[in-house]
VMD Tcl script that draws the C-alpha trace (Angstrom):
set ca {
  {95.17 73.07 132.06}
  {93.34 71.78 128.97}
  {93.46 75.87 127.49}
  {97.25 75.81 127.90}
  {98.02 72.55 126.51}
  {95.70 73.55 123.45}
  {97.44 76.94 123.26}
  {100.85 75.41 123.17}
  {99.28 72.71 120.69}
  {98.60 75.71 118.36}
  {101.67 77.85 118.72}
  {103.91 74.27 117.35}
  {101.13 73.98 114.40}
  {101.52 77.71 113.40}
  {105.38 77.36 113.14}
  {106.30 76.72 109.09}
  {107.13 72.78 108.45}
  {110.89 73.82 108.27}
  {112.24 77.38 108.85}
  {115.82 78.27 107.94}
  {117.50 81.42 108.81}
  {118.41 84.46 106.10}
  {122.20 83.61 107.49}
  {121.70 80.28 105.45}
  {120.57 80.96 102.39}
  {121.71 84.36 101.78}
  {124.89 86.21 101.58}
  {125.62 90.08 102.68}
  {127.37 91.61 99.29}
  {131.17 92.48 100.22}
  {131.51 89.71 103.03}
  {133.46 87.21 101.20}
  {137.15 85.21 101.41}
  {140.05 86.24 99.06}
  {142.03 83.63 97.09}
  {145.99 84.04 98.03}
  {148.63 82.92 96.13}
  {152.50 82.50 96.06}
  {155.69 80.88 95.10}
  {158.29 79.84 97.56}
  {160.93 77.03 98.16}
  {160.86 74.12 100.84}
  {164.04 73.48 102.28}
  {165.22 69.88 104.52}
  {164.16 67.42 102.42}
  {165.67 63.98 102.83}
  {166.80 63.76 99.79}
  {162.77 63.64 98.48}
  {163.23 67.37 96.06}
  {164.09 68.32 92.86}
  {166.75 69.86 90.99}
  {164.87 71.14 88.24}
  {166.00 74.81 86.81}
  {162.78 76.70 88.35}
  {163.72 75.50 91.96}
  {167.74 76.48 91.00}
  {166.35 80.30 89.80}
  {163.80 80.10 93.02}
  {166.77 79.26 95.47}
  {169.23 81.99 93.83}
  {166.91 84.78 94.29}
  {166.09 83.99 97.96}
  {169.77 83.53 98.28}
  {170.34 86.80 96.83}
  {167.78 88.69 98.99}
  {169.45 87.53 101.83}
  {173.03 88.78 100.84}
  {174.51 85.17 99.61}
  {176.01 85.65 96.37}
  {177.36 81.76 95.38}
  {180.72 81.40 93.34}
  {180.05 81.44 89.49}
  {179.77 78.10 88.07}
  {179.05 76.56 91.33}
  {175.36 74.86 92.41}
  {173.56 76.26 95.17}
  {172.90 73.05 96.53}
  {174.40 69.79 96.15}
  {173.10 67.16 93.95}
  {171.12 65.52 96.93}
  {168.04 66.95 96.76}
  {167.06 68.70 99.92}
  {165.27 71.84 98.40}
  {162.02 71.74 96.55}
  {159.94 74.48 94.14}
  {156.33 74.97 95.90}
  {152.97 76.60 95.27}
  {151.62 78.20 98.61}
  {147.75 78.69 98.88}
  {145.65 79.87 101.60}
  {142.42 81.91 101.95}
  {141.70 85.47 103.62}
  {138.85 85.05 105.65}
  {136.50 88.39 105.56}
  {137.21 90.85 108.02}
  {141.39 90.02 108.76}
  {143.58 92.39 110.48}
  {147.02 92.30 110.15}
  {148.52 90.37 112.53}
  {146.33 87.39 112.25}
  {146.62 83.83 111.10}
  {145.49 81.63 108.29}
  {146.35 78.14 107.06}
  {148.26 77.75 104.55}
  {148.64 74.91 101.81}
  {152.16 73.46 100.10}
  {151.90 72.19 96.84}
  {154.94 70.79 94.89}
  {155.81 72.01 91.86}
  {158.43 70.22 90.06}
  {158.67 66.70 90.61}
  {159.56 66.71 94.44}
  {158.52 62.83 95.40}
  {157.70 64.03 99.28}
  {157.79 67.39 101.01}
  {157.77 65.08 104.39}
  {159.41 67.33 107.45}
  {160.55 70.18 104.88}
  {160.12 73.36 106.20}
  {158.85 77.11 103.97}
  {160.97 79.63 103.54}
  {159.48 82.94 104.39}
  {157.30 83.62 101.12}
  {154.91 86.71 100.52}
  {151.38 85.12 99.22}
  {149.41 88.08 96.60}
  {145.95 88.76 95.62}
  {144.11 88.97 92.36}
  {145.37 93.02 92.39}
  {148.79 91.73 93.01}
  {149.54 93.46 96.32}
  {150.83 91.34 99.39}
  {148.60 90.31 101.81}
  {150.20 87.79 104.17}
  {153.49 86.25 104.75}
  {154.05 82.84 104.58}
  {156.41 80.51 106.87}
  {156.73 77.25 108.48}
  {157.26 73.41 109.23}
  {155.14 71.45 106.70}
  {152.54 68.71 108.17}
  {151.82 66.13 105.81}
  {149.74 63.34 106.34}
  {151.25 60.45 104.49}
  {154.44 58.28 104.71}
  {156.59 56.37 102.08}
  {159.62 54.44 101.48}
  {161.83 52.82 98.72}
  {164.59 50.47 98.42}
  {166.37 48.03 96.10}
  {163.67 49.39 93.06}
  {160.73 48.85 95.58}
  {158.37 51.27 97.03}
  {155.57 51.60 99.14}
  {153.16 54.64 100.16}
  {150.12 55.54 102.10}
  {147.83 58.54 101.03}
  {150.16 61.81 99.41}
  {153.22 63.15 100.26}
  {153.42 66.03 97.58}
  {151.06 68.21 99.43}
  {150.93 69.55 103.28}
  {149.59 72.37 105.21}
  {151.39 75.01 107.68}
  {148.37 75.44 110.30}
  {148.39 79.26 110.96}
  {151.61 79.47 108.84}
  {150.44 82.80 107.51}
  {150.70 86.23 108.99}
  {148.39 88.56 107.66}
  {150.38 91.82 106.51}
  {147.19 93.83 104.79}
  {143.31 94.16 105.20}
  {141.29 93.87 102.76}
  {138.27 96.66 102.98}
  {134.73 95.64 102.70}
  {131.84 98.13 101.83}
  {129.31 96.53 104.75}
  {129.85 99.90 106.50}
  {128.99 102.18 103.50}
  {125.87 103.76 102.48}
  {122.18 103.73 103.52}
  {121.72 100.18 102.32}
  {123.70 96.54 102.24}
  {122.41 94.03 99.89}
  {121.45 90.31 100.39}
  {121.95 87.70 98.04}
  {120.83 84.58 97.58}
  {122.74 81.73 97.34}
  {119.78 80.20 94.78}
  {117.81 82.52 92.94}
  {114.32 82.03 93.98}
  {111.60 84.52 93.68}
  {109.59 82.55 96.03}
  {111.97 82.77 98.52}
  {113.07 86.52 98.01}
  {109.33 86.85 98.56}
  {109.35 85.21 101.92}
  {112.54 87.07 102.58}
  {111.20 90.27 102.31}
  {108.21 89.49 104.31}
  {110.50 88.26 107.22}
  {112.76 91.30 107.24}
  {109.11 93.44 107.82}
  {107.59 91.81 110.23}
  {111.08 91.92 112.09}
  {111.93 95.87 111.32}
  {108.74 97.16 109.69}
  {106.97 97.76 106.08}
  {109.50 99.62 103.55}
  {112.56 98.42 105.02}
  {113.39 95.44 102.17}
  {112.84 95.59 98.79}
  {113.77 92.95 95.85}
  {115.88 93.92 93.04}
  {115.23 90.30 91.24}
  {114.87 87.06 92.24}
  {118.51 87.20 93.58}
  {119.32 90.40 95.17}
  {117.51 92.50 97.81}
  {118.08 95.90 99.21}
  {117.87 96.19 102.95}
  {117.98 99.98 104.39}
  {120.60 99.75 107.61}
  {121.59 102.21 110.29}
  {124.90 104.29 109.74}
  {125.99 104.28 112.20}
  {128.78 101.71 113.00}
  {127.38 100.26 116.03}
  {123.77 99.78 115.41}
  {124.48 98.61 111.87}
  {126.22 95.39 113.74}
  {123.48 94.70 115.54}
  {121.31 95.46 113.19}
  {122.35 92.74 110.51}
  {122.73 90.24 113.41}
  {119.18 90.46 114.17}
  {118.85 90.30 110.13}
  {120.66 87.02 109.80}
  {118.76 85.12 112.32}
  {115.17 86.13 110.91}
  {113.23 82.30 110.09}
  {111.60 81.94 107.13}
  {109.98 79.17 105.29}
  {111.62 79.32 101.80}
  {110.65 78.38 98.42}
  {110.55 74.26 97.78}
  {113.69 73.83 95.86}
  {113.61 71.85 92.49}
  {114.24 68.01 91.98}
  {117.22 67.57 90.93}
  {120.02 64.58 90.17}
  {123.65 65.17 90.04}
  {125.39 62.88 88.18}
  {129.31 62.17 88.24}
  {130.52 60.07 85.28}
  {134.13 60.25 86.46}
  {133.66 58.24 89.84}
  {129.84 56.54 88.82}
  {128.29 58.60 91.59}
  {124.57 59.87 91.68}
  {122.63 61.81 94.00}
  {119.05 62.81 94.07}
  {117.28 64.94 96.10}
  {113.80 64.07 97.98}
  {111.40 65.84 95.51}
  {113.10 63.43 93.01}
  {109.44 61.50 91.32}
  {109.06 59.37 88.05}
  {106.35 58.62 86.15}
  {105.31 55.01 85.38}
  {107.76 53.60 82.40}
  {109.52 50.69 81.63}
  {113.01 50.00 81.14}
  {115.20 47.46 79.28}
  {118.35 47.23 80.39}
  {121.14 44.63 79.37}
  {125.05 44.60 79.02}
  {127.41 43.81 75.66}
  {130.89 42.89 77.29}
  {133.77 41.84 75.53}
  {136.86 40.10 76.82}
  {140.19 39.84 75.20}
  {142.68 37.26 76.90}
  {146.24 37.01 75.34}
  {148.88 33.59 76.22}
  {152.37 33.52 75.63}
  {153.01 30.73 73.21}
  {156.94 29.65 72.75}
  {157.90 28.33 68.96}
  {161.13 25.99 70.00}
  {162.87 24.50 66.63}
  {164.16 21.25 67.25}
  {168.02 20.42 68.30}
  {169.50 20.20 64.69}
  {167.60 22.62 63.46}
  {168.72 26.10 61.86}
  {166.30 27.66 64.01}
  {165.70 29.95 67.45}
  {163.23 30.53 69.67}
  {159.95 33.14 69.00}
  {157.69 34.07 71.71}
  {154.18 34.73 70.49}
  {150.82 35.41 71.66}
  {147.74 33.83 71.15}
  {144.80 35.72 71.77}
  {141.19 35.10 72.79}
  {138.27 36.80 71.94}
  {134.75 36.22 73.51}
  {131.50 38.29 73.39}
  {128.62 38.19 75.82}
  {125.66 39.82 75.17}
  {123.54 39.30 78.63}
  {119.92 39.34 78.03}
  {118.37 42.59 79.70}
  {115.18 42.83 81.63}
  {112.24 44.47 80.52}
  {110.72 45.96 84.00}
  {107.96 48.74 85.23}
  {108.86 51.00 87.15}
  {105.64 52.56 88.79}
  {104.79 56.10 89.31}
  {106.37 56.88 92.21}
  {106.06 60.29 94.80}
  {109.61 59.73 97.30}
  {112.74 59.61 96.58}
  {112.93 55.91 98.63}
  {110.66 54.51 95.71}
  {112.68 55.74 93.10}
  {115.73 54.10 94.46}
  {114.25 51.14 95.08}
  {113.18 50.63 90.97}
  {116.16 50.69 89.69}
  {117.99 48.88 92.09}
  {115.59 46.57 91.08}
  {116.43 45.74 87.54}
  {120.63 45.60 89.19}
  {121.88 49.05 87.72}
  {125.15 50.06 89.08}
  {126.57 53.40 89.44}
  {127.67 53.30 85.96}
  {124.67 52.21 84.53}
  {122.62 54.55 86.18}
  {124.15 57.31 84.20}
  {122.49 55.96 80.89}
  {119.26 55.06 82.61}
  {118.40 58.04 84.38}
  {119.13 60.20 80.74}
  {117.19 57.61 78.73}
  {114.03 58.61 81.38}
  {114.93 62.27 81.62}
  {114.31 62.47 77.66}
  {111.56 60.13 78.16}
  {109.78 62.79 80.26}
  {109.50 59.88 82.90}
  {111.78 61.25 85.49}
  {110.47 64.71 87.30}
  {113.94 66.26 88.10}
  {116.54 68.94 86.70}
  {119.79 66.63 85.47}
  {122.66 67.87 86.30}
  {126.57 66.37 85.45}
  {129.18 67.68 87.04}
}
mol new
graphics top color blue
foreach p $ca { graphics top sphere $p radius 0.5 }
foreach p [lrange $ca 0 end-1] q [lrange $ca 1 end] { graphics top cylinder $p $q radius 0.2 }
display resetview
């Protein structure tokens, strides 16, 4: 009893401290979505479209196509505006046959305020090459609400956008190159030559020596089977192979635009002080009325008075110790009362410092 529980005790302490799979960090070159894109007019608005020229030209060639020529002079529609111009977007998963489905996105175009229970006219969606690959049609879902009367309006989250849940009928397939050749190629999604390493080393021991071979710290050549069959099961015993990878690189991404920062767990700083304090200045402006008296040649002038104050707060001189986890770097500089915003300036100031171990990233 004692010999198994110490075998089992070793077999957990010879597994790596975290093991992903080659699925997860690696890609198989040619498996990969395509981008579709097309134009195409919604169609039973309540009187939430456009009449803008581009939805006019939109509506008179589907009109056309379908064998309705309108009088000359005369509008398509009438001035209530129950039609509206539309981008459609959706993305070809790898591997679609014709015949299948794919979301689909609605986007308005020119100034439609809601495409709320408008439905798509059939519209063909193109690749980067141009050709057609699916066919577009549907009742729009959008997730908002809105309404307006007597100059007053009120809405909840946006109505210019929606999405036609398997509104999309694929038309063409795309071909991949997974089934050509003696070889398919991994790449990873971080180049790492630490963890192409590892990679390679995980692909022997599963299929044997010579089988993987790095072309840099990104790419490696795998030798497959031809044949159809076996190279399917082939790459899905590849893409479930553990490894331990390479310790990724402290980083913190930074987002001016919203104030938001994130920072990894290898995230350290080196002992340092920091002063931090805040100039505001507020500007306040009152109405002040100028009334002339009764008998006076006068009239009455509206002006404004303004007020101008300046507050330099007093900042903090504090240490921030050397610190190994990402826990105790958070904690130091909430402790001298950074915000978002002011984070941004502090954690530059100690990146050109040398103070703070990480890559800085803004995105």
């Amino acid at each position: 009893m004692t010999r198994l529980f110490l075998l089992l005790v070793s077999a957990l302490l010879a597994q790596p401290a975290w093991a992903e799979r080659i699925k997860d960090i690696a890609n198989i070159d040619g498996i990969r979505p395509n981008q579709l894109v097309g134009y195409g007019i919604v169609a039973g608005l309540d009187d939430t479209g456009d009449t803008s020229d581009l939805t006019f030209q939109g509506l008179a060639n589907l009109m056309g196509n379908l064998g309705v020529n309108p009088y000359p002079g005369k509008s398509l529609y009438s001035s209530k505006k129950n039609v509206a111009s539309v981008m459609v977007t959706a993305t070809l998963p790898a591997f679609s046959k014709p015949g299948q489905s794919v979301d689909v996105t609605v986007s308005a175009l020119s100034g439609a305020k809601s495409l709320r229970g408008g439905t798509l006219m059939m519209t063909p969606l193109k690749g980067a090459d141009g050709q057609i690959y699916a066919i577009a049609q549907g009742s729009l879902m959008v997730g908002g609400a809105g309404a307006s009367a007597g100059g007053s309006s009120t809405q909840i989250n946006h109505l210019s956008a929606g999405r036609i849940p398997s509104g999309a009928t694929v038309e063409r397939a795309v071909n991949t190159r997974v089934g050509e050749g003696d070889f398919i190629n991994l790449e990873l999604k971080e180049a790492d030559f630490t963890t192409a390493s590892r990679v390679i080393d995980a692909i022997e021991r599963g299929f044997g020596k010579g089988v993987a071979m790095a072309q840099d710290g990104r790419l490696i050549q795998v030798r497959a089977p031809t044949n159809a069959g076996q190279r399917v099961a082939f790459l899905a015993r590849l893409e479930n192979l553990s490894l331990n990878p390479g310790t990724p690189a402290p980083r913190v991404v930074i987002n001016p635009r919203t104030g938001s920062v994130v920072m990894n767990q290898l995230v350290t700083v080196d002992q340092c002080a920091i002063a931090h304090g805040n100039l505001s200045v507020t500007i306040t402006a009152e109405p002040v009325i100028s009334q002339p008296n009764a008998f006076a040649d006068g009239r009455t002038v509206v002006t404004q008075q303004a007020d101008v104050q300046i507050k330099n707060e007093k900042g903090e001189l504090v240490a921030v110790p050397s610190s190994a986890s990402l826990n105790d770097v958070v904690k130091a500089l909430n402790a001298i009362g950074a915000t978002p915003q002011d984070l941004l300036a502090i954690l530059q100031a100690m990146k050109a410092s040398g103070a703070l171990k990480a890559d800085l990233e803004v995105i």
